[in-house]
Backbone atoms as SQL, in Angstrom:
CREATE TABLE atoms (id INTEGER PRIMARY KEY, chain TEXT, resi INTEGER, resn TEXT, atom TEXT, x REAL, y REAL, z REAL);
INSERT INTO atoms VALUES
  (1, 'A', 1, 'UNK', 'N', 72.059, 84.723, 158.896),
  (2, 'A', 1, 'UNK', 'CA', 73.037, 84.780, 157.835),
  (3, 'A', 1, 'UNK', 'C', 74.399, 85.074, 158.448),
  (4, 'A', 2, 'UNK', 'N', 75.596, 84.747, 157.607),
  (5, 'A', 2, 'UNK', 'CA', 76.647, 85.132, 158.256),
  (6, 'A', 2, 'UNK', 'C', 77.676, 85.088, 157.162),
  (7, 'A', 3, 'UNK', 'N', 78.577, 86.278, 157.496),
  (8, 'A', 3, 'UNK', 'CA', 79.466, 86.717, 156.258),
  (9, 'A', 3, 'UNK', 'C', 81.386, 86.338, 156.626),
  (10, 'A', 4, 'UNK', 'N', 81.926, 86.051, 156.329),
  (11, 'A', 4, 'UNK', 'CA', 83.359, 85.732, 156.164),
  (12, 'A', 4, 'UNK', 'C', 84.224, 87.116, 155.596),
  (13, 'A', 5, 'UNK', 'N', 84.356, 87.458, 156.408),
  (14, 'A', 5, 'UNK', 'CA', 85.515, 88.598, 155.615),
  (15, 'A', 5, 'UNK', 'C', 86.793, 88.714, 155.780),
  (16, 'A', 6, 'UNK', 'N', 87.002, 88.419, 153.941),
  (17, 'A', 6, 'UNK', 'CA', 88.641, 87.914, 153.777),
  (18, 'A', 6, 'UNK', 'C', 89.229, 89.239, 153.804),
  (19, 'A', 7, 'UNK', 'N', 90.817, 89.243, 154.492),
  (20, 'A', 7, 'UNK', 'CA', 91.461, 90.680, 154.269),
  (21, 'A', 7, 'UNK', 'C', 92.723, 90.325, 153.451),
  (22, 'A', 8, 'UNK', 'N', 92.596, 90.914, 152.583),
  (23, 'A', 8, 'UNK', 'CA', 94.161, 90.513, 151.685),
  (24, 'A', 8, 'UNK', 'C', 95.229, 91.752, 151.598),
  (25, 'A', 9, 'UNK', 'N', 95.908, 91.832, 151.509),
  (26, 'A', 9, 'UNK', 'CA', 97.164, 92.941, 152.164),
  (27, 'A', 9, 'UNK', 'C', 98.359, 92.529, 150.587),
  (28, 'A', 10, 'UNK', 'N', 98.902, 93.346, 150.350),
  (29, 'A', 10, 'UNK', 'CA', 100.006, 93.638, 149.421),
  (30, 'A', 10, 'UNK', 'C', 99.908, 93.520, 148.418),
  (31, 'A', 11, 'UNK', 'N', 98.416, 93.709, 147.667),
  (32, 'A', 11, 'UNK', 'CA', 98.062, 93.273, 145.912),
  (33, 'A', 11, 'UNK', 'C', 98.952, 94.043, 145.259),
  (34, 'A', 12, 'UNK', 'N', 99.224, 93.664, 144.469),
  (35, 'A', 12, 'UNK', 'CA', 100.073, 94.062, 143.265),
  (36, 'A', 12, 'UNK', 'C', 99.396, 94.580, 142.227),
  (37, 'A', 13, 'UNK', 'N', 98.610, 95.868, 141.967),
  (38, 'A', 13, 'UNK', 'CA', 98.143, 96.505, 141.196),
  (39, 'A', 13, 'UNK', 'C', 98.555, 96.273, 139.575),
  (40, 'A', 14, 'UNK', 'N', 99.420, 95.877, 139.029),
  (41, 'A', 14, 'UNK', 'CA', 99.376, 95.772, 138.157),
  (42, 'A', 14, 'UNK', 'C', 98.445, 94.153, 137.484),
  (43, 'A', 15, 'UNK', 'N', 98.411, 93.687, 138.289),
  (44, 'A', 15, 'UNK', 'CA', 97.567, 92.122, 138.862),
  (45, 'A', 15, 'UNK', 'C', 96.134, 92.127, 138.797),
  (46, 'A', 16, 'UNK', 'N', 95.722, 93.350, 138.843),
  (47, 'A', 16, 'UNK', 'CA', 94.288, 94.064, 138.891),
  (48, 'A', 16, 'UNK', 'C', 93.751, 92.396, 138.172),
  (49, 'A', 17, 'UNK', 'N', 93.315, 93.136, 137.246),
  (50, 'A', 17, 'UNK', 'CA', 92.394, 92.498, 135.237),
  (51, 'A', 17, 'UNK', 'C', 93.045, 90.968, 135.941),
  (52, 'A', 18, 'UNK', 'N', 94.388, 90.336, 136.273),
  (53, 'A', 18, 'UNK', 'CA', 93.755, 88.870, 136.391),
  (54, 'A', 18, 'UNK', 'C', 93.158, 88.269, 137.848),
  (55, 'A', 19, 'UNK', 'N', 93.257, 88.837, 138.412),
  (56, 'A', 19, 'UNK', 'CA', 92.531, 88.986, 139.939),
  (57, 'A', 19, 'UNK', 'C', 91.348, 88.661, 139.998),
  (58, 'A', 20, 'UNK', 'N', 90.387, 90.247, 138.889),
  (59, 'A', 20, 'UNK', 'CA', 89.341, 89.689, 138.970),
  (60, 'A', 20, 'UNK', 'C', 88.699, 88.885, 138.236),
  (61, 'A', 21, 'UNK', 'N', 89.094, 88.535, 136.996),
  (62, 'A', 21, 'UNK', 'CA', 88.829, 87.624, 136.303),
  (63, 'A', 21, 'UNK', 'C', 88.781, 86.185, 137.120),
  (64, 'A', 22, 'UNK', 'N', 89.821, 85.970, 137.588),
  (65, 'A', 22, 'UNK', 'CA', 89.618, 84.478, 138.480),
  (66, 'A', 22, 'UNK', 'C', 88.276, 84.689, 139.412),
  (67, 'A', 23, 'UNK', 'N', 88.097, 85.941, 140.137),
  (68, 'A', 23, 'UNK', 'CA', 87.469, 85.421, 141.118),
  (69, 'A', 23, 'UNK', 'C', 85.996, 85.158, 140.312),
  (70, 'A', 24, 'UNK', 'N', 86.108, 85.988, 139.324),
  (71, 'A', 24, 'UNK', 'CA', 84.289, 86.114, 138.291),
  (72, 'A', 24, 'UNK', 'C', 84.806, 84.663, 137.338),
  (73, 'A', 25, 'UNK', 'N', 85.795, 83.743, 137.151),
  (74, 'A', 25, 'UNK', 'CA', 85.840, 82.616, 136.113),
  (75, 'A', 25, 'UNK', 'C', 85.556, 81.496, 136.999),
  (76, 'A', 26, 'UNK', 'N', 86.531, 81.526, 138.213),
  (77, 'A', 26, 'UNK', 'CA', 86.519, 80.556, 139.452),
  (78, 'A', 26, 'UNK', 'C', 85.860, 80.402, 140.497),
  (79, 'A', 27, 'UNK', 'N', 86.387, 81.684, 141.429),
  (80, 'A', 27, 'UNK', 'CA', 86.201, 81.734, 142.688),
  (81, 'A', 27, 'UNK', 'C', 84.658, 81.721, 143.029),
  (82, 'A', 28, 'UNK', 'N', 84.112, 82.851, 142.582),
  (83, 'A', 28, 'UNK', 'CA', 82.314, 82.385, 141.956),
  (84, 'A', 28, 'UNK', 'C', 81.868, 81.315, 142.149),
  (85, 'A', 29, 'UNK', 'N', 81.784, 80.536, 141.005),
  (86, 'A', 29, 'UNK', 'CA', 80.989, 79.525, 140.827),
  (87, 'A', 29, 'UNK', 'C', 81.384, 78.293, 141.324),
  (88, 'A', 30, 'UNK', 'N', 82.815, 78.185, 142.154),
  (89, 'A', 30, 'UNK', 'CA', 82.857, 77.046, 143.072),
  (90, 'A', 30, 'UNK', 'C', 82.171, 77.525, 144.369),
  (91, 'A', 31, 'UNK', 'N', 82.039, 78.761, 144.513),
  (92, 'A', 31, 'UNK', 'CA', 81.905, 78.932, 145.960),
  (93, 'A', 31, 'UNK', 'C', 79.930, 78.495, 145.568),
  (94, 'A', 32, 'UNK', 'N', 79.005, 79.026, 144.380),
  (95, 'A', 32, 'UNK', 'CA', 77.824, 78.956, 143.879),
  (96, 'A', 32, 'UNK', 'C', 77.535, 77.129, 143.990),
  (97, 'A', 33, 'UNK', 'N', 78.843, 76.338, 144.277),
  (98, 'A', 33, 'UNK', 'CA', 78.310, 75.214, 144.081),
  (99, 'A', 33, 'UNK', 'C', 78.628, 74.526, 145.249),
  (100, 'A', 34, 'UNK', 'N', 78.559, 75.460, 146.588),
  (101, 'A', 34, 'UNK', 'CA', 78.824, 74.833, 147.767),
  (102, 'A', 34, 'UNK', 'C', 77.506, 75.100, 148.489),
  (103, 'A', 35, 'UNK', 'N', 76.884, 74.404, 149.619),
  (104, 'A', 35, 'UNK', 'CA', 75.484, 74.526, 149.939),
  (105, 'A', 35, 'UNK', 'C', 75.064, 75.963, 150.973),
  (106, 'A', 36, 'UNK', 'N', 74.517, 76.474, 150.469),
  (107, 'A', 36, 'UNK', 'CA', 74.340, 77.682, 151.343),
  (108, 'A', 36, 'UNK', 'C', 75.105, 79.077, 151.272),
  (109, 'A', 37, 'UNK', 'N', 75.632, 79.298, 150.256),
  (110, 'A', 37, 'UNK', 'CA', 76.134, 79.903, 149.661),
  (111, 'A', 37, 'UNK', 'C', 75.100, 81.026, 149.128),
  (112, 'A', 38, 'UNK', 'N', 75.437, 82.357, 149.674),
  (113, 'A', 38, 'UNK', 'CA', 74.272, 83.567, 149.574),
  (114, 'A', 38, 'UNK', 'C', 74.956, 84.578, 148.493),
  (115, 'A', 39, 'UNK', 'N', 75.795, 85.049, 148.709),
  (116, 'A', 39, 'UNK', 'CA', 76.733, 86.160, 148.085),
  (117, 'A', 39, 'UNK', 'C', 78.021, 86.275, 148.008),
  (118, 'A', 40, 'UNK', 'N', 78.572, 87.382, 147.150),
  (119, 'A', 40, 'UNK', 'CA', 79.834, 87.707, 147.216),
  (120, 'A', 40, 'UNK', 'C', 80.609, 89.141, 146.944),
  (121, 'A', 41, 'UNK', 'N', 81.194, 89.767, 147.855),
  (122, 'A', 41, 'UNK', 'CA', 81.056, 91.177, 147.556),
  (123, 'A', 41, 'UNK', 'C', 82.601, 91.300, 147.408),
  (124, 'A', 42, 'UNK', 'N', 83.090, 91.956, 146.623),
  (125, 'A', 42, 'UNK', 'CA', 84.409, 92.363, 146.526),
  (126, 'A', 42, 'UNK', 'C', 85.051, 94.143, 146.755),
  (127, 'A', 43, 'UNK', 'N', 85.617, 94.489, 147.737),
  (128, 'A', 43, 'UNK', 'CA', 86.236, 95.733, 148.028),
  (129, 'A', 43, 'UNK', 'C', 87.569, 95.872, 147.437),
  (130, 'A', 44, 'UNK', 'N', 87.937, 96.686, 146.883),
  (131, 'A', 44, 'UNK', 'CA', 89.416, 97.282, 146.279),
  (132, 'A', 44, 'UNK', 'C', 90.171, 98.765, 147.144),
  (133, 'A', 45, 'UNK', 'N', 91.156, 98.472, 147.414),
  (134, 'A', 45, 'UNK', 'CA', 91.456, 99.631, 147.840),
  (135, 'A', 45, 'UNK', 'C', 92.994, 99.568, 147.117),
  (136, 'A', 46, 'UNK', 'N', 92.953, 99.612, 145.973),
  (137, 'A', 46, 'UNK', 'CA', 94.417, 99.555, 145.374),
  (138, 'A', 46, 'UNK', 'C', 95.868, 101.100, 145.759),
  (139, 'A', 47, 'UNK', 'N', 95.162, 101.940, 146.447),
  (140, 'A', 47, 'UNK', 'CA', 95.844, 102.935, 146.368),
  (141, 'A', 47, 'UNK', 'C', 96.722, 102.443, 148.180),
  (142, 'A', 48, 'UNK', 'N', 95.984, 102.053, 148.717),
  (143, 'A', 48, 'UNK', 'CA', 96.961, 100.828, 149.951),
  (144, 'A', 48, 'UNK', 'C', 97.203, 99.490, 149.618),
  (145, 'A', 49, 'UNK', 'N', 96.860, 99.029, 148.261),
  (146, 'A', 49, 'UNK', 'CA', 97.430, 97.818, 148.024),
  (147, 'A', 49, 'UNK', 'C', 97.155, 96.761, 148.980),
  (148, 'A', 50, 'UNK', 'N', 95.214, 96.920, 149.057),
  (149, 'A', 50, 'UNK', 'CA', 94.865, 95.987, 149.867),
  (150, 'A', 50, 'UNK', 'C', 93.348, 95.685, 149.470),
  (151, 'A', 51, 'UNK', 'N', 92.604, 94.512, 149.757),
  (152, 'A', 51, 'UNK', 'CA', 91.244, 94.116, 149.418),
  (153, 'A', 51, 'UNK', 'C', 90.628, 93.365, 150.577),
  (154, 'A', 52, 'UNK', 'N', 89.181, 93.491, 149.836),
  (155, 'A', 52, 'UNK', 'CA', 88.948, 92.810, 151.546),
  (156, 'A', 52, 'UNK', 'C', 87.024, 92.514, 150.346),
  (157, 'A', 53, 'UNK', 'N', 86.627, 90.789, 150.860),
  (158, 'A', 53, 'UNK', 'CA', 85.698, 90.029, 150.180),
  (159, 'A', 53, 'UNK', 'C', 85.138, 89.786, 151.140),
  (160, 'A', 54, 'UNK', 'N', 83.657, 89.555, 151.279),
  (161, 'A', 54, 'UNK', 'CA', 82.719, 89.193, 152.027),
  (162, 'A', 54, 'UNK', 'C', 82.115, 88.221, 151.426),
  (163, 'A', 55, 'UNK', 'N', 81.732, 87.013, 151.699),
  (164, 'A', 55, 'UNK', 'CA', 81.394, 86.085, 151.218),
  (165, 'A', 55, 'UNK', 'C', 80.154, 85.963, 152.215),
  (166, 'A', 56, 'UNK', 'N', 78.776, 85.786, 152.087),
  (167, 'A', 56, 'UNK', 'CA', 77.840, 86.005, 152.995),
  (168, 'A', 56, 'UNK', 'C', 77.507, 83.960, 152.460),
  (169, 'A', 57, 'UNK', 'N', 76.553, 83.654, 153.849),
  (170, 'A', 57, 'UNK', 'CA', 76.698, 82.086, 153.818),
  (171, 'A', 57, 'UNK', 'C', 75.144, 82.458, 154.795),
  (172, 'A', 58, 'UNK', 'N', 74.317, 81.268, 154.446),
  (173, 'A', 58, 'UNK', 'CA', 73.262, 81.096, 155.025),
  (174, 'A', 58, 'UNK', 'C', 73.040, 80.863, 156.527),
  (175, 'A', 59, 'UNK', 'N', 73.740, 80.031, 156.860),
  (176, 'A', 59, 'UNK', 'CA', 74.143, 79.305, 157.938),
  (177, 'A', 59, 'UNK', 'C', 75.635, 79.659, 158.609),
  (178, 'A', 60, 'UNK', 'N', 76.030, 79.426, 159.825),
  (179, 'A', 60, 'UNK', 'CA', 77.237, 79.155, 160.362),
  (180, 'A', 60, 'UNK', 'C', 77.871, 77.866, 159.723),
  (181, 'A', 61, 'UNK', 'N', 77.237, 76.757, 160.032),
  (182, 'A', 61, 'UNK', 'CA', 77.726, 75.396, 159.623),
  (183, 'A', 61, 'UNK', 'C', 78.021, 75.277, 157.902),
  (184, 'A', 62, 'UNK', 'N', 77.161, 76.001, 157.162),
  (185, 'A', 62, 'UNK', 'CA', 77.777, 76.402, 155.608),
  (186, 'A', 62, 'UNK', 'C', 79.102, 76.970, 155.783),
  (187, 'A', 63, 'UNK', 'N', 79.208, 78.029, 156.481),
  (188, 'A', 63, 'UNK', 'CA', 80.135, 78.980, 155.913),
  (189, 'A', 63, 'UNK', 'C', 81.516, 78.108, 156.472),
  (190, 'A', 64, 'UNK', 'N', 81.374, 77.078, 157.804),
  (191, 'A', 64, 'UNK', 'CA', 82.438, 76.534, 158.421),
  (192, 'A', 64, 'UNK', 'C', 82.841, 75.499, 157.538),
  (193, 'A', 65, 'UNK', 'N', 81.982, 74.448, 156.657),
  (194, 'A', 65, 'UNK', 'CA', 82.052, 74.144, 155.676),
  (195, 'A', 65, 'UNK', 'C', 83.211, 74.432, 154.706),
  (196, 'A', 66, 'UNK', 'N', 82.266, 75.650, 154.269),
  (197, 'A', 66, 'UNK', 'CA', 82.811, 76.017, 153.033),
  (198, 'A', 66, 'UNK', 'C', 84.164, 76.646, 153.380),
  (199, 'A', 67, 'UNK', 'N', 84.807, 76.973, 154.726),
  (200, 'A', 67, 'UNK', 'CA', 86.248, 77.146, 154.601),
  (201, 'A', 67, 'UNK', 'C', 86.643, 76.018, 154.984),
  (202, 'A', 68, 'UNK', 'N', 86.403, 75.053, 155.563),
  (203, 'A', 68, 'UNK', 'CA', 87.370, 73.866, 155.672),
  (204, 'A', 68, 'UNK', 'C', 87.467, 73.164, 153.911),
  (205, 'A', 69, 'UNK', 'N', 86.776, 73.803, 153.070),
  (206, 'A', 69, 'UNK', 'CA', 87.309, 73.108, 151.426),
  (207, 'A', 69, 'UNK', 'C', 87.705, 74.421, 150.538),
  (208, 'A', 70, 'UNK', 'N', 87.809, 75.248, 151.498),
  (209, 'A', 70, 'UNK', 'CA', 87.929, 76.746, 149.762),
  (210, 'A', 70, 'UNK', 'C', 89.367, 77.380, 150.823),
  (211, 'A', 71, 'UNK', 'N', 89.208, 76.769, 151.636),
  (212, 'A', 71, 'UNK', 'CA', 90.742, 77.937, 152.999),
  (213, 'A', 71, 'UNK', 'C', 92.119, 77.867, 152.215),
  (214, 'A', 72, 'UNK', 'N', 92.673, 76.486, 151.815),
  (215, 'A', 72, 'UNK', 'CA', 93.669, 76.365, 151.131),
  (216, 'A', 72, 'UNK', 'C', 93.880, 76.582, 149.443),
  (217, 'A', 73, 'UNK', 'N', 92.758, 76.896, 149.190),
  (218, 'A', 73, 'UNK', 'CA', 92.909, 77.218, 147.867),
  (219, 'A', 73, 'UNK', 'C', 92.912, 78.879, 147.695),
  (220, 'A', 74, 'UNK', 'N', 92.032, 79.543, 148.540),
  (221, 'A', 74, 'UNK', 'CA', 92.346, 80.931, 148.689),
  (222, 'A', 74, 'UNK', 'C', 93.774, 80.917, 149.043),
  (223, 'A', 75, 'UNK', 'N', 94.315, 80.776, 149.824),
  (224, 'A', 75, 'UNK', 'CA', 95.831, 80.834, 150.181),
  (225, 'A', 75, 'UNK', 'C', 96.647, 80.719, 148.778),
  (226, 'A', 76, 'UNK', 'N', 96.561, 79.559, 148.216),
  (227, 'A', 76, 'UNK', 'CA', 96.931, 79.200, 147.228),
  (228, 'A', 76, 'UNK', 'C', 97.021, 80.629, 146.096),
  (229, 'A', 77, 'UNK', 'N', 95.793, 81.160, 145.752),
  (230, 'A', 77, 'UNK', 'CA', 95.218, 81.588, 144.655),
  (231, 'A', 77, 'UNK', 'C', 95.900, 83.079, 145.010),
  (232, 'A', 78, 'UNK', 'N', 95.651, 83.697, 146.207),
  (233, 'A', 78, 'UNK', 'CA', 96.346, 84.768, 146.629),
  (234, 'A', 78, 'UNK', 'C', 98.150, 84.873, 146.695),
  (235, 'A', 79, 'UNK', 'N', 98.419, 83.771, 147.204),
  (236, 'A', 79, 'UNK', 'CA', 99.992, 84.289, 147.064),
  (237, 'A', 79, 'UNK', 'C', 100.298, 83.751, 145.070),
  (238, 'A', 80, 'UNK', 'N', 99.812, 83.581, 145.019),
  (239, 'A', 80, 'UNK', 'CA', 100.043, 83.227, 143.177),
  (240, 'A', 80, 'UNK', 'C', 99.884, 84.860, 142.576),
  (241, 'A', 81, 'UNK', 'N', 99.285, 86.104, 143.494),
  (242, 'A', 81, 'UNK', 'CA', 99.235, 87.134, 143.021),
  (243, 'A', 81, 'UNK', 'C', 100.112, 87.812, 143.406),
  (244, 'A', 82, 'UNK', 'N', 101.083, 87.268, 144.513),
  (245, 'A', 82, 'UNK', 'CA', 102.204, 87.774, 145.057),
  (246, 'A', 82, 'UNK', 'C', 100.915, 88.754, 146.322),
  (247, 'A', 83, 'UNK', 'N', 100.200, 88.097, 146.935),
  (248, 'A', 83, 'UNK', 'CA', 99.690, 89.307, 147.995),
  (249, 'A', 83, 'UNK', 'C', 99.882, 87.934, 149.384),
  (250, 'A', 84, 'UNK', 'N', 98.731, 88.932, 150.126),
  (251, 'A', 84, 'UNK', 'CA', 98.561, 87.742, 151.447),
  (252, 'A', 84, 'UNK', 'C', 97.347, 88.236, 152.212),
  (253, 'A', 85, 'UNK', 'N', 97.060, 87.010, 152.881),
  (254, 'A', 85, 'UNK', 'CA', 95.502, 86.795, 153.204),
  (255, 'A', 85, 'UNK', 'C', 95.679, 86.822, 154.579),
  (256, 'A', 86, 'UNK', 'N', 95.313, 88.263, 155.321),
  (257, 'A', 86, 'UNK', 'CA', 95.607, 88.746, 156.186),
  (258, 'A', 86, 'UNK', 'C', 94.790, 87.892, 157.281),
  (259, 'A', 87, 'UNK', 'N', 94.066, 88.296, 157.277),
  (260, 'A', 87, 'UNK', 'CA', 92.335, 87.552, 158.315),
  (261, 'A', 87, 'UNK', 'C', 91.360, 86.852, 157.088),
  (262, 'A', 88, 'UNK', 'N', 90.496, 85.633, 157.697),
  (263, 'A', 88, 'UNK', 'CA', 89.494, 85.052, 157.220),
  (264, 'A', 88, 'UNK', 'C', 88.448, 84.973, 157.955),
  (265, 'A', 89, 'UNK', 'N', 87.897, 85.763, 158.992),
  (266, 'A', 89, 'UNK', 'CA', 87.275, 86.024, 159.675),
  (267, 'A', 89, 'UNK', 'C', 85.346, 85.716, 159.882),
  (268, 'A', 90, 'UNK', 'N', 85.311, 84.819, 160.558),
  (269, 'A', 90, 'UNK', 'CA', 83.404, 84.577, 160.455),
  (270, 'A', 90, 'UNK', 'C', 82.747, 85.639, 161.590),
  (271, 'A', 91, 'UNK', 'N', 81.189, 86.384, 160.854),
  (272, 'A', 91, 'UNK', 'CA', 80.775, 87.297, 161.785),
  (273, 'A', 91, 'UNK', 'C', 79.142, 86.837, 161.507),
  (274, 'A', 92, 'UNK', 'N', 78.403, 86.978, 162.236),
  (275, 'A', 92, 'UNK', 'CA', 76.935, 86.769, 162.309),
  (276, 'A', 92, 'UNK', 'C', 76.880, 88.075, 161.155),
  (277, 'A', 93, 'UNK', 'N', 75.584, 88.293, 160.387),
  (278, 'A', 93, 'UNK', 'CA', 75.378, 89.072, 159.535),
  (279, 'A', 93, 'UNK', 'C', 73.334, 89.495, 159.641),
  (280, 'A', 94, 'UNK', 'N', 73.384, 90.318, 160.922),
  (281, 'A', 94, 'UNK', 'CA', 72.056, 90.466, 161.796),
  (282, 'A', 94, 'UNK', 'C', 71.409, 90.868, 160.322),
  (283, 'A', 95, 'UNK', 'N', 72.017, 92.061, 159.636),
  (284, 'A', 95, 'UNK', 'CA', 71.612, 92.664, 158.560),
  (285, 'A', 95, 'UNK', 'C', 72.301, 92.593, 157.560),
  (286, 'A', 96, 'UNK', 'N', 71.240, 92.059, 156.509),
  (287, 'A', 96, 'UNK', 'CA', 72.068, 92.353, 154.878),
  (288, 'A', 96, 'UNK', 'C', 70.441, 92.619, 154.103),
  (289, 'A', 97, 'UNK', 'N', 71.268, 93.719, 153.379),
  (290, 'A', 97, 'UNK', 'CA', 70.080, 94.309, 152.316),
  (291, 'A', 97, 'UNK', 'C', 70.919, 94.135, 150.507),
  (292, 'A', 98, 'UNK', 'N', 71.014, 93.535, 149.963),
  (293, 'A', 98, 'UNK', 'CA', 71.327, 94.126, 148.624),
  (294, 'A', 98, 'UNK', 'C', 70.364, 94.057, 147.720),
  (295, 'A', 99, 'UNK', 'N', 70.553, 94.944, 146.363),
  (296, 'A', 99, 'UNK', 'CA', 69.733, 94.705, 145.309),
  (297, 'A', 99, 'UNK', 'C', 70.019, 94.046, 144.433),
  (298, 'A', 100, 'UNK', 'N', 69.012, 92.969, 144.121),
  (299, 'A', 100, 'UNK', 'CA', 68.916, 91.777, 143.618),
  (300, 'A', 100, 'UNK', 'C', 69.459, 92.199, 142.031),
  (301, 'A', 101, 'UNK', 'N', 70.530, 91.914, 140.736),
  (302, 'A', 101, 'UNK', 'CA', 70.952, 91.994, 139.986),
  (303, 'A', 101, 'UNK', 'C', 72.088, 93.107, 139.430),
  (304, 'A', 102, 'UNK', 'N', 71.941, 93.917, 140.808),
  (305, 'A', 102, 'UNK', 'CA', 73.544, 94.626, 140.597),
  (306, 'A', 102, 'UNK', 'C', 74.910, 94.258, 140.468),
  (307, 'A', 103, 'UNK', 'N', 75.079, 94.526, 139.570),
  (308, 'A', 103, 'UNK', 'CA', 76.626, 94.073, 139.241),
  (309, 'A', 103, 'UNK', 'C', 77.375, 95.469, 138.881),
  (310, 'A', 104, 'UNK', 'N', 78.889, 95.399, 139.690),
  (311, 'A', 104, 'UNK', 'CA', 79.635, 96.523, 139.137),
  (312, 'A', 104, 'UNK', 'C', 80.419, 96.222, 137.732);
């Protein structure tokens, strides 16, 4: 398995509520309709006005995939919040455990 972790730098807290709405209306279920597509975890750290998403991918060749068609639209979607997309980073993912239907 292997996870992508986006770092986004300068959110605009008041931006919160449509942030995540896109990523739970949009960002989701395009990424759900790309092949190999495992998860998606979202971190907030609004009190540094920064976030950081893990997108976990079955494969290497998925996840390389899936940023050569989702890279410019994250860009896109992030500075539309007035932030910026620090690192997009691919890492092998030796271990992942989550529980199956948790949602925050």
């Amino acid at each position: 398995m292997y996870g992508r972790l986006v770092e986004i730098e300068n959110l605009d807290p008041s931006k919160r509520e449509e942030a995540l709405q896109n990523i739970r209306e949009t960002v989701i279920p395009a990424l759900q309709e790309l092949e190999g597509f495992a998860g998606f975890i979202s971190l907030a750290d609004l009190d540094n006005r920064r976030a950081r998403s893990i997108v976990l991918w079955e494969t290497r060749e998925n996840a390389e995939a899936a940023e050569r068609q989702m890279a410019s639209r994250r860009e896109e979607m992030v500075s539309r919040m007035g932030a910026t997309v620090r690192s997009a980073d691919l890492y092998e993912a030796p271990i992942v455990e989550v529980r199956a239907g948790v949602h925050a």
